[in-house]
Phi, psi and omega in degrees: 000328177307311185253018164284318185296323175265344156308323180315274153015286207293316166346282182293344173270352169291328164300309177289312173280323185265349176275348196252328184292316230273328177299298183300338188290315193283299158001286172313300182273333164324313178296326202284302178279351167298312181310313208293315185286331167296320171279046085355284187298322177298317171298331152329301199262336174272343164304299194302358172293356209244346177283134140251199208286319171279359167277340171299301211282325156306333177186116215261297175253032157248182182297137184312142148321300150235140168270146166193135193286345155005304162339289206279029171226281167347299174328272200306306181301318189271000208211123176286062219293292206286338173290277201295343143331269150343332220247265137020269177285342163275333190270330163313341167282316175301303201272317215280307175307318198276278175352300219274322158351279206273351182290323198295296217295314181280330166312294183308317173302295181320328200271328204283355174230057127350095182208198190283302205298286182329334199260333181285334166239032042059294196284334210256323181293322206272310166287001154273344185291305198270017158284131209257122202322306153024257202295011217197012138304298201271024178234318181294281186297352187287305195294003186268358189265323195269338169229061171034048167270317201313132160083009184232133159328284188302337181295318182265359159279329170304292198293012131325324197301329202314352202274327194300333184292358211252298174270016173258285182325292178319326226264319206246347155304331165262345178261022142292355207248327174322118184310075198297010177278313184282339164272356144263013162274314206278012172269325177303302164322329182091017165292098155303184193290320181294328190274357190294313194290298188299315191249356171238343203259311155336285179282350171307320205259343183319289183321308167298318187304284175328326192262342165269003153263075185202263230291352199265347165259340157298343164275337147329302191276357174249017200276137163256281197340279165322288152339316213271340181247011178242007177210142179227338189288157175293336199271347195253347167346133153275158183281342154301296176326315159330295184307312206259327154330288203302334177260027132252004156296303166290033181265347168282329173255109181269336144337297183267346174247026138323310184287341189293305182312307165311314163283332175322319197244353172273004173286306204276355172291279215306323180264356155272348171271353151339285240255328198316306183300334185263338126355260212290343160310322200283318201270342166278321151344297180307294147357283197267333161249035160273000000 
C-alpha cells in the first residue's frame, strides 16, 4: 500500500512533464510555421533583386539563376538613393530625439506636480492622442504654408514632434512606478528639478526610453503620409517616397524596383535587430514594475 501511495505522485508528475514537453513542442512548431509565412513575402522581394526580369517571371520564389547586382547599380544611378537616405535619417533623428524629449520633461512634469491643471491637461493630451491624424492634416498643412514650413526637412520634422504625445503616455506610465524616495532624498541634498530628471530619473527610465526610440524611429522613418503631403521637391524625398516614385518609374521592371524597396528597409532592419534586446529588457522592466 506504501508503495502504490508513492509511486502515484511520481506517475502524475511524469505525466504532467510529458503534456508540458508535448505543449512546447507544438508550440514551437506552430511559431516556426507562422515564422515561415511571414517570411515569404520578404524572401519574394529580396531573392528576385538578384534576377532579372525573365529569370523573375520563371521563377519568382526559387533561387536565381545567375546572380547578379545589376539591380543595384541600376537603383544607386537612377534613383537618388543616397540623398533620400540622408533625407530621411535627419528628419528622423531630429523629430525621434525632440519626441522622446518633450514626452519624457512632460511625463516628469506631470507625476512631479500632481494637481488639478496637470490632471486636466493629462485629459486634454489624452482626446488629442484618439484623434486621428487624418482629419488634423489640411489644418496642419495650411498652418506650415503662412510659415513657409511646407517642402521643407524642418518643416515635416515639426509635424512629427506630434509623436511626443505618443511618448509621454508610455513615458509616464512607467515613472509611476518609480521609487519617489529618491527623488525626495535629492531635493533634501538640495538638487533642482533638471538635475533631479537628468541624473536619477533618466537612468531609471532608461529601459522605456530605449524602447519609444525603437518604435517612434521606425515610425518615422517608414511614414508616407506625411512625407508624401508635406514634400513635393525630388530633392527632397524621404526613401518611402523613392519606394512609391519607383512604380511607376519601375512598373515593367519589378526587379529593380524590389531593389528599391530593400534598400529602403534595409537601415531600418539593421537597427532594429541591434536595438531588439534592449526592446524586449525595455517592455519585461516595464512589466513587472508595473
Amino acid at each position: 500500500m506504501a508503495s502504490k501511495a508513492v509511486s502515484s505522485p511520481r506517475g502524475s508528475g511524469m505525466t504532467f512533464t510529458t503534456r508540458k514537453r508535448i505543449g512546447s513542442l507544438v508550440t514551437s512548431v506552430v511559431m516556426i510555421l507562422v515564422a515561415l509565412v511571414c517570411a515569404v513575402p520578404l524572401w519574394y522581394i529580396v531573392i528576385n533583386t538578384f534576377k532579372t526580369i525573365p529569370d523573375m517571371a520563371s521563377n519568382p520564389l526559387g533561387l536565381p539563376k545567375e546572380w547578379t547586382l545589376a539591380n543595384y547599380t541600376k537603383a544607386f544611378a537612377t534613383v537618388p538613393i543616397v540623398r533620400s537616405l540622408w533625407n530621411t535619417l535627419v528628419v528622423t533623428f531630429f523629430g525621434v530625439v525632440i519626441q522622446v524629449g518633450v514626452g519624457a520633461l512632460a511625463a516628469y512634469g506631470m507625476i512631479l506636480r500632481k494637481s488639478r491643471f496637470t490632471a486636466l491637461v493629462g485629459m486634454i493630451l489624452m482626446v488629442a492622442f484618439v484623434v486621428p491624424a487624418q482629419t488634423t492634416l489640411i489644418p496642419l498643412y495650411r498652418m506650415e504654408a503662412q510659415a513657409h514650413l511646407v517642402n521643407t526637412l524642418a518643416g515635416l520634422t515639426i509635424i512629427y514632434l506630434g509623436g511626443a504625445v505618443f511618448c509621454y503616455f508610455l513615458i509616464v506610465g512607467y515613472m509611476k512606478s518609480l521609487p519617489f524616495e529618491l527623488i525626495e532624498a535629492a531635493r533634501i541634498d538640495g538638487a533642482g528639478p533638471l538635475r533631479i530628471f537628468w541624473s536619477i530619473v533618466m537612468p531609471l527610465i532608461r529601459p522605456i526610453l530605449t524602447t519609444v526610440v525603437v518604435f517612434q524611429t521606425m515610425g518615422t522613418w517608414n511614414d508616407f503620409m506625411n512625407a508624401n503631403v508635406f514634400l513635393s521637391s525630388s530633392e527632397l524625398r524621404t526613401i518611402v517616397l523613392q519606394v512609391y516614385n519607383a512604380v511607376g518609374q519601375f512598373s515593367t521592371d519589378w526587379p529593380s524596383f524590389m531593389t528599391i524597396t530593400v534598400l529602403a528597409l534595409l537601415p531600418v532592419f539593421v537597427f532594429f535587430i541591434f536595438c531588439q534586446k534592449w526592446i524586449v529588457s525595455g517592455l519585461v522592466a516595464g512589466s513587472v514594475k508595473g
